[in-house]
N, C-alpha and C positions, 0 to 999 in steps of 0.2 A: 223536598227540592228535586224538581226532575232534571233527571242526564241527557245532555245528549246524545245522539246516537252516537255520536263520531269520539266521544271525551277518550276514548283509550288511545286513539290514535292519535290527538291532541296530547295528549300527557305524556306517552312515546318520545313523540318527536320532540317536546319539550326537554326531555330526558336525556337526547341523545345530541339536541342542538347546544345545550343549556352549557356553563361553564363546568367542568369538574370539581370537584373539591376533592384534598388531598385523600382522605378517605377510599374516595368512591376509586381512583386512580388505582392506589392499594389493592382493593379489592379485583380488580380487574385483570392486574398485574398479576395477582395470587393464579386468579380462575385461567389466564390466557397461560402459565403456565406449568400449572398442572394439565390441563389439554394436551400442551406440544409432550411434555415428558408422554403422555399416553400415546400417542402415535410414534414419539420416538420410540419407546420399548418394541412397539409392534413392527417397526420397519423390517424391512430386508437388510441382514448382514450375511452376506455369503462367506465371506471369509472366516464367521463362525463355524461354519460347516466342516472346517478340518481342526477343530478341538475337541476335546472331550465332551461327548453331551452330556457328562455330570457337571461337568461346567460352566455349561449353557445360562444357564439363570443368573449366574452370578457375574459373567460377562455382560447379561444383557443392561443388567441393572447397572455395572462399570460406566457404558457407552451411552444408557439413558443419562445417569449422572451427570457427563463429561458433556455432553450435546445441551441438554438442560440446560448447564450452569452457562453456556455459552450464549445459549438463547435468552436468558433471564440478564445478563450483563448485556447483553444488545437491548433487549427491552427497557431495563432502566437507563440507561443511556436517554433514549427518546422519551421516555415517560417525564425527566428531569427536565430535559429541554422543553417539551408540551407544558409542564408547571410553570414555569418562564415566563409560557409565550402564553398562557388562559386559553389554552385550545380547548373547541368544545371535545365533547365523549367521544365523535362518532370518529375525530382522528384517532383518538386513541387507542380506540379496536381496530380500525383500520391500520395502524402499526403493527399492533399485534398480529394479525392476520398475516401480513406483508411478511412479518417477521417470521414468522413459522414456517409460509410456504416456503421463501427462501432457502433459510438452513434445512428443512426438511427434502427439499431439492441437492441442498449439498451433499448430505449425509446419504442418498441415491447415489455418489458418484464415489462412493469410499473405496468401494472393493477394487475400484482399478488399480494397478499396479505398472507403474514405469519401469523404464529401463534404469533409470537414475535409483529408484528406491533396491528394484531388486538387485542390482548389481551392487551397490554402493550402501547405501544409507543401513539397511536391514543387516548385510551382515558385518557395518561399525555397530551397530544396538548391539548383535549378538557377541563380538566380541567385547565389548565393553562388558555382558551381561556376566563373564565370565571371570571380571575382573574385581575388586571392591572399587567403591565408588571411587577414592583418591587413586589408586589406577587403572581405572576409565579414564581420567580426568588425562593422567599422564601418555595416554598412548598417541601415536603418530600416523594420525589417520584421513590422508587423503589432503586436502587442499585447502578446507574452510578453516577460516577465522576461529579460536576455539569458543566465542559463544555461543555458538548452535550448535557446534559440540558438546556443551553443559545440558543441552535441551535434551542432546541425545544420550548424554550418559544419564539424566534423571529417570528416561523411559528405561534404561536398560534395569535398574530396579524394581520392572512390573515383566520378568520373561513369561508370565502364566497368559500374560496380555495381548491384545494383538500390535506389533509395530507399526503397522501401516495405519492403523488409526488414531495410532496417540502424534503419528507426525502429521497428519492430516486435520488432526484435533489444532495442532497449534498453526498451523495454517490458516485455520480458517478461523481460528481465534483471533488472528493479524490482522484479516480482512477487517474485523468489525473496527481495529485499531486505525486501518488504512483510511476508510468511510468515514470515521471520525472527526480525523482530522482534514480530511478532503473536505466534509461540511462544513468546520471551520474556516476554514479560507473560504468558499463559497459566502460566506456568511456574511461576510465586510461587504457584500453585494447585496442581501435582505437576510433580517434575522426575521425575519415570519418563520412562524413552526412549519406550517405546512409548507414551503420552499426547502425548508431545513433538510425535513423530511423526508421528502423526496431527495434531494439530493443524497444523503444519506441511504438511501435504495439503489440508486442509482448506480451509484459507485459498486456497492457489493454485487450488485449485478453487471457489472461491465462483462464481458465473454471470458477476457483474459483473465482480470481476477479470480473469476467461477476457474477456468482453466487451470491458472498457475495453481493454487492450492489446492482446492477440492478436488480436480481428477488428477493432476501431475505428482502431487507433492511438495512440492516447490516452495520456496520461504522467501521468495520478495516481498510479499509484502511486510514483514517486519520492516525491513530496513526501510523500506517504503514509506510505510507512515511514520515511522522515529524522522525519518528526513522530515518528509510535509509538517511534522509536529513540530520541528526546529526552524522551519518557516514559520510557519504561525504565530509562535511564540513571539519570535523573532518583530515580526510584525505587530504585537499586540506589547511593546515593550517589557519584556521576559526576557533580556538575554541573559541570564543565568540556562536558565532553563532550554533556553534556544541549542545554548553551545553544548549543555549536555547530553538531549534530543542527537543533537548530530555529532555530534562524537557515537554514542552509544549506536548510532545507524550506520556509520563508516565501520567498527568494531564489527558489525555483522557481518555486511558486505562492502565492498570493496564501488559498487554501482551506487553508492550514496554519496562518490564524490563526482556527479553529474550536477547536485545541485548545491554540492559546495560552494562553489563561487559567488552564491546568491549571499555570501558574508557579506563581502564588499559594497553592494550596493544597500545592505543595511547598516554596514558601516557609516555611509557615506548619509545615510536618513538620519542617524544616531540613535538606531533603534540598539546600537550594541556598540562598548567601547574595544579598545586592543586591551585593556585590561582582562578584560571578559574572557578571553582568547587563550588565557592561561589556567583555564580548567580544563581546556581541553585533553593535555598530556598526563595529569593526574587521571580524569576520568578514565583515558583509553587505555590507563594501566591498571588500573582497577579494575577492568570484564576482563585481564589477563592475569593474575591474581591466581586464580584457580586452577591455572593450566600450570600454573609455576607450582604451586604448592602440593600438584599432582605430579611433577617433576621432569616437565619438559623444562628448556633452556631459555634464558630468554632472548637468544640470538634466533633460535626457531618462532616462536612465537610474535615476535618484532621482524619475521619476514617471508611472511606465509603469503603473502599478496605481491611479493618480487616473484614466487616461485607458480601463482598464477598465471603472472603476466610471463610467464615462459616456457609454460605447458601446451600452448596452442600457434601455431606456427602457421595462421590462416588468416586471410582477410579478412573474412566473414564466416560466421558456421551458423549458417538461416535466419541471420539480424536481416532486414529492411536496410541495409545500409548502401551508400553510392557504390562498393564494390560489387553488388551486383549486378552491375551494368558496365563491369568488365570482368570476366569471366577469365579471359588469360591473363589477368595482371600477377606479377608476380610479385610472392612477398616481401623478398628481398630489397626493393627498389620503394615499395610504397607503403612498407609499416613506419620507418621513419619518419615519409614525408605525412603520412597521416595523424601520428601524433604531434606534429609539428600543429598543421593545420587547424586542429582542434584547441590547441593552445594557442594559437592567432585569433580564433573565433570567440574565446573566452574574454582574452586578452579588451579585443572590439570591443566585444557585446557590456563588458564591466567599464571598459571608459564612458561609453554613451552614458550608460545610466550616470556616470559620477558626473557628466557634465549638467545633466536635467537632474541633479541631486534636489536644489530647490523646489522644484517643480511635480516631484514624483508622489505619486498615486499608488493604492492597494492594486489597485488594477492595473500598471504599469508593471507594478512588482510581480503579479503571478504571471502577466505574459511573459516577463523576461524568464522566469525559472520554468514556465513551457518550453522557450526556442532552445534554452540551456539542454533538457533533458530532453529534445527533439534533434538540436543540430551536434551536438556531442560523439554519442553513440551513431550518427550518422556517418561520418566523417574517421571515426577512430577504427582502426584495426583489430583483428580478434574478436568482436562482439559478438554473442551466442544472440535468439531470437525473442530472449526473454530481457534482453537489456535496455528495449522500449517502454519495460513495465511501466516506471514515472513517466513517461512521457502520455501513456494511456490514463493517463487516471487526471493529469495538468492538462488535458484536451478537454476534459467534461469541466472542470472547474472554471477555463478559458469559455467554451457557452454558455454556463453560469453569467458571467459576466454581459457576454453579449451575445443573445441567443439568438440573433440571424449566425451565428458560426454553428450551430447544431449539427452541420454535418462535419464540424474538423474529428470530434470523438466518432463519429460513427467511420469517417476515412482512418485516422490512425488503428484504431479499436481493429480495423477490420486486414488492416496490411499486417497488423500485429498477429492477430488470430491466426492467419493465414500461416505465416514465417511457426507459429506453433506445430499446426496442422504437418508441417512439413518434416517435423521432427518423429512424428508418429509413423507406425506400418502402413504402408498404403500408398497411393498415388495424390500428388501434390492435388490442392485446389486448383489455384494460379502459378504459373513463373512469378519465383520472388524477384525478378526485375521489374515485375508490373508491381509491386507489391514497393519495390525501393522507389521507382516513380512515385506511388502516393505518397512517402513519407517526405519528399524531395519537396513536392508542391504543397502540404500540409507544414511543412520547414519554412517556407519561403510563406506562405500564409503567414503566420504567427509573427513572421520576421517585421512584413510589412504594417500587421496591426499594429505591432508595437512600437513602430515610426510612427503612425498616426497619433496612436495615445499619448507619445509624448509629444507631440505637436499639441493637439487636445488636453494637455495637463501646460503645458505654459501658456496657452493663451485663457486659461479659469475656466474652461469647459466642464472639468471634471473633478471639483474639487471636492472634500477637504482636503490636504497636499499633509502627507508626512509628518512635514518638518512643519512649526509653528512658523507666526508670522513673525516673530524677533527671530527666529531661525535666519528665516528666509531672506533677511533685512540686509 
């Protein structure tokens, strides 16, 4: 039988067009990561540089490990959802690919060092290091909630280690959590893999996300995607799980109650009952649990975020918010009316939806918990520059939906970055007034779609609706 000329290229392509099978997947997954561990060992760690070089190897192998395992849980991630959806091969190395450059990009930005790590974070590790576990657990250290606290006394168990990477490790471990569930929600829009996919990129590449975690340190995105995960859920009738997603993300931070109020209008779908509502106070006692049995009080612990909200004595400290387009206003006169404002705006935004309760849509739903974690933080008092994180990440999910908006993530994304930038050495990019402008007009964007969409959800435009049709009856 004669070949033709071209039959390798033919059988290739067939190869790489073709369905996968569970196997061949496996096998790809094995080889894509064994790869990355290899360039992970070989990367640049400068911060290596002031340990023992007898302990060079065993470090490196630590941090190949730790990056590894991070890359292989983001890969299977997508490789399960590709099984799903019968994607051919060639997304699937295409993932991989995607995947590696990425975190291999992250893991470039480790050695930086903030003011927040070095002043703050690094020496709670080292005193903790010097404590036993149950008192690390007990000490009284600085402002945060004690679940990230637990994060940091576990690392305080490896001092041969470096700190700045095991908290950067779990950062960027978040991310992939953040993405996760951001795709999720995107998903009620198309579960195509390759939309999935992409989206899923997307998000771990936003500026800010690469920003907050991989060079700052910063742990928004835990509470970040435990929130988005208590939406989701929430939406995909879970609330069990919904309620304890957000509980467990308010537990972290204190900025997971931007998109609390998005209860109500699942209330009002009956995607969650008030019964439900009562795992909350178990739950949020339970991540405090260990700081008790470490031997803090529990009058400390039950009021760690009163003593937040009165550590800062500023309208804004480099938020995008309406205060910076009054520069001499003063505190006194306008943190009151600010938080007032914000609970008027809650207040609105949760009746509207309750009155289009019949009528409401997945996509009504995530505009609303955009304008929430958009007009909120705009409007309140105090906000540091990173308290737009959710609102960064509900701006890409919001084009998802309707991608003539493509430029509202690249506008917030980009006032967000900025208001970052500004917190660093060096001269600002922009005045963060032009930066509270965009957020002002990107607020007011979202506001107006989401009049539209409900307009377009009671006249059948965009159904299937929520609630059933004996619901809705």
């Amino acid at each position: 039988m004669k070949l033709k000329k071209d039959w390798l290229d033919d059988k290739l392509r067939q190869g790489v067009d073709g369905r996968v099978h569970w196997a061949v997947a496996a096998a790809i997954f094995a080889i894509a990561t064994a790869v990355f561990a290899y360039f992970a060992y070989h990367a640049r760690y400068a911060t290596f540089d002031t340990f023992n070089a007898r302990d060079l190897p065993d470090l490196l192998t630590a941090v190949t490990v730790m990056f590894t395992t991070l890359y292989a849980a983001a890969l299977a991630v997508q490789f399960f959802m590709l099984q799903r959806g019968r994607a051919v091969a060639a997304i699937y190395l295409m993932a991989a690919l995607i995947t590696g450059l990425s975190l291999l990009g992250k893991i470039s930005l480790l050695d930086y060092v903030s003011d927040d790590f070095d002043i703050f974070l690094s020496e709670w590790i080292w005193m903790m290091s010097e404590e036993s576990l149950r008192g690390a657990l007990g000490l009284y250290l600085g402002d945060y909630n004690p679940p990230y606290l637990y994060l940091l006394a576990i690392m305080s168990r490896f001092p041969d280690f470096s700190f700045l990477y095991m908290v950067k490790f779990v950062s960027i471990g978040a991310d992939i959590l953040l993405a996760y569930f951001a795709m999720k929600l995107a998903s009620f829009k198309s579960e195509g893999p390759v939309f999935q996919l992409s989206f899923f990129h997307l998000t771990l590449l936003l500026p800010t996300v690469v920003f907050n975690g991989a060079y700052w340190a910063q742990c928004d995105a835990i509470y970040a995607g435990l929130a988005l995960g208590g939406l989701y859920m929430g939406l995909k009738k879970r609330p069990c799980a919904s309620i304890v997603l957000f509980t467990v993300a308010l537990s972290f931070k204190l900025q997971a109650i931007f998109l609390l109020p998005m209860l109500l209008p699942l209330w009002s779908v009956k995607r969650l009952r008030l019964r439900h509502l009562l795992l909350a106070p178990p739950v949020y006692m339970a991540m405090l649990v260990p700081a008790l049995i470490g031997g803090k009080t529990l009058h400390s612990v039950l009021t760690v975020y009163l003593q937040q909200a009165n550590n800062y004595a500023e309208l804004t400290m480099n938020a995008p918010s309406i205060y910076q387009l009054m520069p001499t206003a003063s505190f006194r006169e306008f943190n009151g009316m600010g938080i007032l404002f914000a609970l008027a705006l809650v207040f609105c935004l949760c009746a509207a939806m309750y009155q289009k309760r019949r009528t409401l849509t997945a996509q009504s739903m995530i505009l609303c918990a955009a304008l929430m974690c958009l007009a909120i933080p705009l409007v309140l008092p105090r906000m540091h520059e990173r308290y737009f994180f959710l609102a960064d990440v509900l701006a890409l999910v919001v084009a998802a939906y309707n991608p003539k908006r493509f430029y509202l993530p690249l506008a917030v994304g980009f006032a967000s970055y900025c208001c970052y930038v500004e917190a660093l050495p060096g001269p600002a990019l922009y005045p963060l007034s032009y930066m509270s402008l965009i957020m002002i007009g990107a607020t007011a964007l979202v506001a107006y779609d989401l009049a539209r969409q409900l307009r377009a959800d009671e006249a059948g435009a965009h159904a299937p609706y929520l609630l059933g049709a004996e619901e809705r009856a």
